[in-house]
N, C-alpha and C positions, 0 to 999 in steps of 0.2 A: 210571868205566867198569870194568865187569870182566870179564876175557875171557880164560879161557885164566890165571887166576891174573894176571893182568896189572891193575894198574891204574893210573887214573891217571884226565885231568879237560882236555874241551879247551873249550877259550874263544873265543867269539865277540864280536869286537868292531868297534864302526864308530865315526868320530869322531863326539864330540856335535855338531858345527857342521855337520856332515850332515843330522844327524839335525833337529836347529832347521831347515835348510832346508827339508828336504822336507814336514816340518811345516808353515813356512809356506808353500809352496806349495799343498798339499791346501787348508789355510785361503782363502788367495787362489783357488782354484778352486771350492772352496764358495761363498763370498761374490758370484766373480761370476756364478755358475749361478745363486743363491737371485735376483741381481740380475737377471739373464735372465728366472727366471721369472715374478718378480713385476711386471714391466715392461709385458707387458700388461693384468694383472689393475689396476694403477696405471691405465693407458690405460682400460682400459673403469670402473671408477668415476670417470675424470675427464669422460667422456662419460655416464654416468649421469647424476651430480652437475647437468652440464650442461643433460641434457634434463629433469630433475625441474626443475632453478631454472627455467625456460624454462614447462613450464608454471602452474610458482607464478607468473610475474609476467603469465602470460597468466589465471591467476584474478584476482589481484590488479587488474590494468587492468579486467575484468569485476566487478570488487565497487566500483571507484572508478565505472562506470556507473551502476551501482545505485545508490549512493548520491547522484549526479548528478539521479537522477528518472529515468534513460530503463532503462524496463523493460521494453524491446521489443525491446533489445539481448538477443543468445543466443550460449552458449560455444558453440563448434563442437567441442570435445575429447570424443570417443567413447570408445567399446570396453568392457571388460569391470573394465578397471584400476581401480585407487579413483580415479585422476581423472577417469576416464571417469562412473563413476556418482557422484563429487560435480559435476562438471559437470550432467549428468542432477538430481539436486539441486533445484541452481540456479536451474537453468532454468526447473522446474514451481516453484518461490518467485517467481521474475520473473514468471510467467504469472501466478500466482494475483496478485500484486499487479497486475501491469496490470491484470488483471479488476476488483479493490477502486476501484481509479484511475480506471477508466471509469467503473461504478456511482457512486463519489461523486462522481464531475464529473456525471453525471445525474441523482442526488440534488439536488444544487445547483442547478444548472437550474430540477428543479422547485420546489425552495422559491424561487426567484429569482421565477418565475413566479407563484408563489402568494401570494408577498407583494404580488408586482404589483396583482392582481385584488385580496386584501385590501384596500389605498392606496384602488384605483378603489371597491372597495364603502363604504369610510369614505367617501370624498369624497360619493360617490352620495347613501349615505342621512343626512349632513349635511345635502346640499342637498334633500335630500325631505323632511327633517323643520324646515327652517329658513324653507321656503316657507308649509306650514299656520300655524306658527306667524307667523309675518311678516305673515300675514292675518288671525288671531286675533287678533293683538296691534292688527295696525290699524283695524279693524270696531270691535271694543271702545273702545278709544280717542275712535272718532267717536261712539258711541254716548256717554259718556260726555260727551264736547262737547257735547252738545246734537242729537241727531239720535235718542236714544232718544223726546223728546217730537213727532219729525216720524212719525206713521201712515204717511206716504207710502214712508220709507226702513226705518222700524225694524225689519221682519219680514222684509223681504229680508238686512236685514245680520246678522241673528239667523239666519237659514239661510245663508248663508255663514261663521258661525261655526261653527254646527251641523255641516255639511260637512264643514270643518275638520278638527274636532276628532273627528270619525268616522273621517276620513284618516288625524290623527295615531295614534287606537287601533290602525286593520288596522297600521300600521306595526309600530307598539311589539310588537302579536302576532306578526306576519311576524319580527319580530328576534328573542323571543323561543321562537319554535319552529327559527330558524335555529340559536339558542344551545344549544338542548334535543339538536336533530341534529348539531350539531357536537360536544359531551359524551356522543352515544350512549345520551342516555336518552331517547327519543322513536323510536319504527319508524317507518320510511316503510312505505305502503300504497300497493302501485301497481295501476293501473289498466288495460285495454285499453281503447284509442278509436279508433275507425276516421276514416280516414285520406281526404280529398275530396278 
């Protein structure tokens, strides 16, 4: 200091263990402020955390449905949030496959039905073509026994073979125009007929 031709030097001092103390106290008051404050923010991500896991295991139980087969089950989670609209998602996949689910259950159906009818038309025209024949076979037969040289029977059993065997042709036609219609290489032509 100089002042007035005067000089000289003052000193300021404080003990260090003072000084460590107060030190540590600002520290310990820092620490437990920072602790203060982050104590809610703690609190609200442990409620976050919460309500996100809450609805992952409410997807999770709705994707174990789905896989279950029942697709008629629907998330109830709304709003605007990403779970809200993977919910929404979801949901229009559940539907569309329920809708897949039905259709094939009534594809089924009908082929179930159509092989029915198939079975019945095999069986049908077995026994429609096993009849002509059955009567061809056995006319012939007696004709060849000895009923060819009776006048009396031979021309009758000769037109019931005749018959016959004109049966068997409309048939064999009748099947092979069903086969022609069913491969789509034959049009139907249809007709108006009035009605008594």
């Amino acid at each position: 200091l100089t002042a007035a031709g005067f000089q000289g030097a003052v000193r300021i001092a404080q003990p260090l263990a003072e000084i460590d103390r107060e030190t540590g106290l600002v520290r310990t008051r820092i620490l437990a402020s920072t602790f203060v404050a982050f104590l809610p923010a703690f609190f609200i991500a442990a409620l976050l955390a919460r309500w996100i896991s809450r609805r992952f295991a409410t997807i999770m139980t709705y994707a174990g449905e789905l896989a279950r087969g029942n697709f008629r089950a629907r998330l109830s989670l709304a709003g605007a949030s990403e779970f809200g609209q993977l919910a929404q998602k979801l949901n229009e996949t559940a539907g569309t496959l329920e809708q897949t689910v039905e259709q094939l259950k009534r594809e089924h159906t009908e082929l179930e039905r159509v092989e029915r009818i198939r079975k019945d038309f095999v069986i049908n025209v077995s026994h429609e073509l096993r009849t002509p024949l059955a009567s061809i076979q056995g006319y012939t037969e007696t004709l060849m026994d000895g009923a060819l040289e009776d006048p009396q029977h031979n021309m009758r059993f000769l037109g019931i073979i005749r018959h016959n065997a004109e049966r068997l042709a409309r048939l064999t036609a009748d099947l092979l125009t069903l086969s022609r219609i069913e491969q789509k290489r034959q049009n139907l032509e249809f007709e108006s007929h009035p009605v008594n």
